[in-house]
C-alpha positions as CSV (number, residue, x, y, z in Angstrom):
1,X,10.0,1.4,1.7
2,X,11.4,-2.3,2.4
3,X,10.7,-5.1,4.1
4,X,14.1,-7.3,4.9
5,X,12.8,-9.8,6.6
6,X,9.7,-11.3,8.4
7,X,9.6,-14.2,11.3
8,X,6.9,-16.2,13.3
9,X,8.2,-17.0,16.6
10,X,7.0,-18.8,19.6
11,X,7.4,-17.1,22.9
12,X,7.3,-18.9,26.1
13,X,6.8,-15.8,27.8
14,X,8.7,-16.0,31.0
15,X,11.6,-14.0,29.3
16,X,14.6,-17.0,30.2
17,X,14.0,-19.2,27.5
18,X,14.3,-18.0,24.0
19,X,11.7,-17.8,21.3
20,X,11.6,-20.7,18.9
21,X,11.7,-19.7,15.1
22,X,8.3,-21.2,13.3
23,X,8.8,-19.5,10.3
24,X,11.1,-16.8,8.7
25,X,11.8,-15.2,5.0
26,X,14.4,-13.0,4.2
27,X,15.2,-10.4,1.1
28,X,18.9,-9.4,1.7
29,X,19.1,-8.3,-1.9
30,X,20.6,-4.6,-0.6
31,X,23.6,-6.0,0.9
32,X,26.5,-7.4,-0.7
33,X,27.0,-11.2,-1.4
34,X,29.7,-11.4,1.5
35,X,27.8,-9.6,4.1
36,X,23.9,-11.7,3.2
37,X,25.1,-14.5,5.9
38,X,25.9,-11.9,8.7
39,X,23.0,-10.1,7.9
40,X,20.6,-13.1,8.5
41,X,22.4,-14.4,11.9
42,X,21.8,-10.5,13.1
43,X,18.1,-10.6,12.2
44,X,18.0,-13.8,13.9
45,X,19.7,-12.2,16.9
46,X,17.4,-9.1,16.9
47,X,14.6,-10.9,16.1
48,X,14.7,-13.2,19.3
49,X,15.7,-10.2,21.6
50,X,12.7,-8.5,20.8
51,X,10.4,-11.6,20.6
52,X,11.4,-12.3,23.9
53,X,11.0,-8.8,25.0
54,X,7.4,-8.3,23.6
55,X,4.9,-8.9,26.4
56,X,2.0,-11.5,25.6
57,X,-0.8,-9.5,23.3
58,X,1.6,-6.3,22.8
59,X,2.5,-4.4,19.7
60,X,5.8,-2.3,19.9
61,X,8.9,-1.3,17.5
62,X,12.0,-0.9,18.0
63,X,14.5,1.2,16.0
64,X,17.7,1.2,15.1
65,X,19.2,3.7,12.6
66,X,17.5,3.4,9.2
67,X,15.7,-0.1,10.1
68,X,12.7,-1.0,12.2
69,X,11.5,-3.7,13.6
70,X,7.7,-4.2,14.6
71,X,6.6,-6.9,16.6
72,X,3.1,-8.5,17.6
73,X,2.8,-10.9,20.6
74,X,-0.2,-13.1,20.6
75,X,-0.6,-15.1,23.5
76,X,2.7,-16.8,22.6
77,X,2.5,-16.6,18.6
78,X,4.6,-13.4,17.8
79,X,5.1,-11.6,14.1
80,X,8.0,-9.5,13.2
81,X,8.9,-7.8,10.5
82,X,11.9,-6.0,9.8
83,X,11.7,-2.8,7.5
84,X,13.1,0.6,7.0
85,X,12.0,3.6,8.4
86,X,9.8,4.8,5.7
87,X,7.5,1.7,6.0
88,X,4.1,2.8,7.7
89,X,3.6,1.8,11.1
90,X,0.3,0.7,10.3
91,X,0.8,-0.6,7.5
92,X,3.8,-3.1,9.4
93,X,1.2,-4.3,12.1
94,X,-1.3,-4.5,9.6
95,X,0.8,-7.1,7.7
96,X,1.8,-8.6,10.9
97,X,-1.7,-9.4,11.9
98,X,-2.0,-11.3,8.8
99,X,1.0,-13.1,8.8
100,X,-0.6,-14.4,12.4
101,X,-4.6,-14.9,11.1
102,X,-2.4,-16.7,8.0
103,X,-0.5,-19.4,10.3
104,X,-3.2,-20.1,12.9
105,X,-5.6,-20.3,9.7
106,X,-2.6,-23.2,8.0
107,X,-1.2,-24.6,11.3
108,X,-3.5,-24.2,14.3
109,X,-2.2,-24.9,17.7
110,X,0.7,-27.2,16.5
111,X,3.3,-24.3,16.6
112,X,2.7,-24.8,20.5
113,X,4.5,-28.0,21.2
114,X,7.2,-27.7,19.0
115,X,10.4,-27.5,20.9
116,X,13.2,-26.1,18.3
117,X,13.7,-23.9,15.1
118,X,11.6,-25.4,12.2
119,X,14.1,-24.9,9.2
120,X,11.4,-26.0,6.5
121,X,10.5,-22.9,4.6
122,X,6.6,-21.6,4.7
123,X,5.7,-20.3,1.3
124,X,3.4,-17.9,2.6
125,X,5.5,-15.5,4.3
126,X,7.9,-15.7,1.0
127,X,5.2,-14.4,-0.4
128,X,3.7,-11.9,1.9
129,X,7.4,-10.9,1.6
130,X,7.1,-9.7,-2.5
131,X,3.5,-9.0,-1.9
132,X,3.3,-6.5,1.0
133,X,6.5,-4.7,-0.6
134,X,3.8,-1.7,-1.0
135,X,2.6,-1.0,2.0
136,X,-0.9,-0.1,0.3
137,X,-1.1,-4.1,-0.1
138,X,-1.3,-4.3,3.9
139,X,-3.6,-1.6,4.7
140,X,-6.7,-1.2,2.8
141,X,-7.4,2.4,4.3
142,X,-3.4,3.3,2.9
143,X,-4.6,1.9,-1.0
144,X,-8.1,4.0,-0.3
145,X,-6.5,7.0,0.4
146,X,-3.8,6.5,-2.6
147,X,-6.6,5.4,-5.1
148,X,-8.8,9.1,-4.0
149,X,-5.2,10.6,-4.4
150,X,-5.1,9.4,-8.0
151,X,-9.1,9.9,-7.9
152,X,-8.5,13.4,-7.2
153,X,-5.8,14.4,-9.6
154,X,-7.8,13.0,-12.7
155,X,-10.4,14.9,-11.4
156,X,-8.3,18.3,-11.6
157,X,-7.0,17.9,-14.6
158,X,-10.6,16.9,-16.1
159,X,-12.3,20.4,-14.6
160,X,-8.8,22.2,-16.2
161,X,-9.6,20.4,-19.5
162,X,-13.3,21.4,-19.3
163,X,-12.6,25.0,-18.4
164,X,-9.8,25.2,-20.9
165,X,-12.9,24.0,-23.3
166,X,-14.9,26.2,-22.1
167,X,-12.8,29.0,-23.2
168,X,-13.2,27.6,-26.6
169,X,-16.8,27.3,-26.2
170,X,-17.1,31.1,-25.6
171,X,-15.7,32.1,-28.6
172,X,-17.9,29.5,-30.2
173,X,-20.7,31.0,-28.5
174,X,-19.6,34.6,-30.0
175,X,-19.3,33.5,-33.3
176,X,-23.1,32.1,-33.5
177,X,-24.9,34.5,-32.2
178,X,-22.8,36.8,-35.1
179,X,-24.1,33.8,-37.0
180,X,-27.0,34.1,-36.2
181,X,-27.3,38.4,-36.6
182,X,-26.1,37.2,-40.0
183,X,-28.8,34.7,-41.0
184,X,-31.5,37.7,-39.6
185,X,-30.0,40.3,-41.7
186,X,-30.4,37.7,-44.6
187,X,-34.0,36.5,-43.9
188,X,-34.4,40.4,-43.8
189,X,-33.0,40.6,-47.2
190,X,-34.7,37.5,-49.0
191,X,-37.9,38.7,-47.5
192,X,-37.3,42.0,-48.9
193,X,-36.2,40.2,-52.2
194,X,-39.2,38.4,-52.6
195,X,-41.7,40.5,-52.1
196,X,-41.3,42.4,-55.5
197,X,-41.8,39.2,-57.2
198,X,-45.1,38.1,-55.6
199,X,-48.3,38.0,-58.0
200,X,-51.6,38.9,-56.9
């Protein structure tokens, strides 16, 4: 599961003008030195072609081979985010919702009259980048249902522990109640002992 790139884009919405980049971060780590550059200018490419193709307040994905990429389109203000196939679906919009809530919560309504690709980096979506790498970082119910996951194997191997012990605890058992035969047949015994030595 990885996420290659994410981008905040404003969408005009009429579908002849295309979206102006806000904000974008990239991991191209995976792909050679010489191919990083070509990479990028076809994330920009895709990215813009389904920006502009996302319909105001819409969610879709679109997939190509290995790689998706998810969009959300919020009356103008779109997220995407490009990942591989394994990356949860609800996990992606989950991220992308927060990417969104992130820059109207830093930016506001700005993002509306700018008229051209901003090139200055946002340090948020760098981060959100690393961050959301686990997909268990974007959904809370994804790290719940891992965390009972985890929950439930200590939980297994604690009831095999305890019946394992109480296997031991058996024989335990056996041995003091032969104990305990024992110490009877000696009470018997002292008692026995000691009554030829009482004086009346």
């Amino acid at each position: 599961m990885k996420i290659t790139a994410l981008m905040v884009l404003k969408c005009s919405g009429d579908g002849a003008t295309d979206p102006i980049i806000l904000a974008n971060a990239y991991d191209v780590s995976q792909f050679g030195y010489f191919q990083r550059g070509g990479v990028k200018e076809f994330i920009l490419f895709v990215g813009r072609t389904v920006a502009k193709r996302t319909p105001p307040n819409q969610r879709q994905s679109v997939q190509h081979e290995e790689y998706k990429v998810h969009s959300y389109n919020r009356n103008g203000l779109c997220a995407l985010g490009f990942m591989d196939d394994h990356y949860p679906v609800r996990s992606a919009f989950s991220l992308l919702n927060k990417v969104l809530d992130e820059y109207q919560k830093n930016f506001g309504d700005s993002w509306r009259t700018i008229q051209s690709d901003v090139t200055q980096p946002w340090p948020y979506l760098n981060e959100s980048l690393t961050k959301f790498q686990d997909p268990a970082e974007a959904d809370k119910l994804l790290k719940i249902q891992r965390d009972l996951d985890e929950t439930k194997i200590i939980l297994h191997k604690t009831i095999d522990s305890v019946l394992a012990r109480g296997e031991k605890l058996d024989s335990l058992v056996e041995k003091s109640s032969d104990l305990s035969a024992a110490s009877q047949m000696f009470y018997k015994q002292a008692k026995k002992t000691n009554q030829c030595c009482t004086i009346l």
